[in-house]
C-alpha angles and dihedrals in degrees: 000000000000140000122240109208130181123200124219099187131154099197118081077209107050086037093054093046098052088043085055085048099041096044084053098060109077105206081051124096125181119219137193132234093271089076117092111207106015109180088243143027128206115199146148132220107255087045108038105034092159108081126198144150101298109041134100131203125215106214133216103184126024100187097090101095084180094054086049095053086046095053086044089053103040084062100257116173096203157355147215139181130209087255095072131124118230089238087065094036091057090045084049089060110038077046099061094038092067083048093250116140119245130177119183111242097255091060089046091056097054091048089051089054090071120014097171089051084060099054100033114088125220095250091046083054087051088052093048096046083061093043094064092042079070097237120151133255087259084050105055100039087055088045091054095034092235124104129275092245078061094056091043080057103055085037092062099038085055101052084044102048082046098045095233139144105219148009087255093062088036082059103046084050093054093045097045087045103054093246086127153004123234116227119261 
């Protein structure tokens, strides 16, 4: 059985390299963009800004904990970086087209950096700025223009995703983690 990927690259250099990878491979088969559903697809940012399952994006700086958490909740199945070997660019592959998830290990390491920045959203991070201003509930919901059901509900994901008890011990986390900054 093969799997049928299609690139989305930009660059003429990073395309040509992963057409030299991928032909090697022999249970491997390059399409082009005439086929529907291909297994896996290639893409990169600036080309491919609509993420789904199957795509893959090819990564030119790690260091953005916030564009990480955005592929992983847009449902991204795995990323690469142009650091990577072809050995893990062929596992990466082969990995997403089973629909398994894979993440090359510098990407890994910038997500284990900083787990919680991984599993907070943005607007969760905006809840929990206000929190540690020390505004109300009442406060916060008119703030964000949402209801105050809404902010319970970050309040409580958060404590959840981060395995807490309060919003005292949410705070110090967030502080100790680098997730905000307390007002001065």
């Amino acid at each position: 059985m093969s799997l049928s990927i299609r690139l989305q690259i930009q660059s003429d250099l990073i395309r040509s390299g992963l057409e030299k990878i991928i032909s090697s491979a022999s249970e491997m088969v390059l399409v082009n963009d005439d086929i529907p559903h291909p297994d896996v697809v290639i893409g990169d940012p600036h080309v491919s800004p609509d993420l789904h399952e199957r795509l893959m994006l090819i990564l030119e700086e790690t260091s953005d904990h916030s564009g990480i958490r955005k592929l992983v909740n847009n449902g991204i199945k795995g990323a690469l970086t142009i650091h990577c070997s072809e050995k893990e660019i062929l596992h990466a592959i082969e990995s997403v087209g089973r629909h398994e998830r894979f993440f090359c290990h510098k990407v890994l390491e910038v997500m284990l950096e900083n787990p919680a920045s991984a599993v907070i959203t943005e607007r969760e991070k905006e809840v929990l700025e206000l929190i540690a201003r020390g505004e109300t509930t009442d406060e916060i919901a008119r703030a964000l223009t949402i209801s105050v059901h809404t902010v319970n509900s970050h309040r409580k994901n958060m404590l959840k995703k981060l395995n807490l008890k309060s919003p005292v011990q949410l705070v110090a986390y967030a502080v100790n983690h680098n997730l905000i900054q307390l007002p001065h």
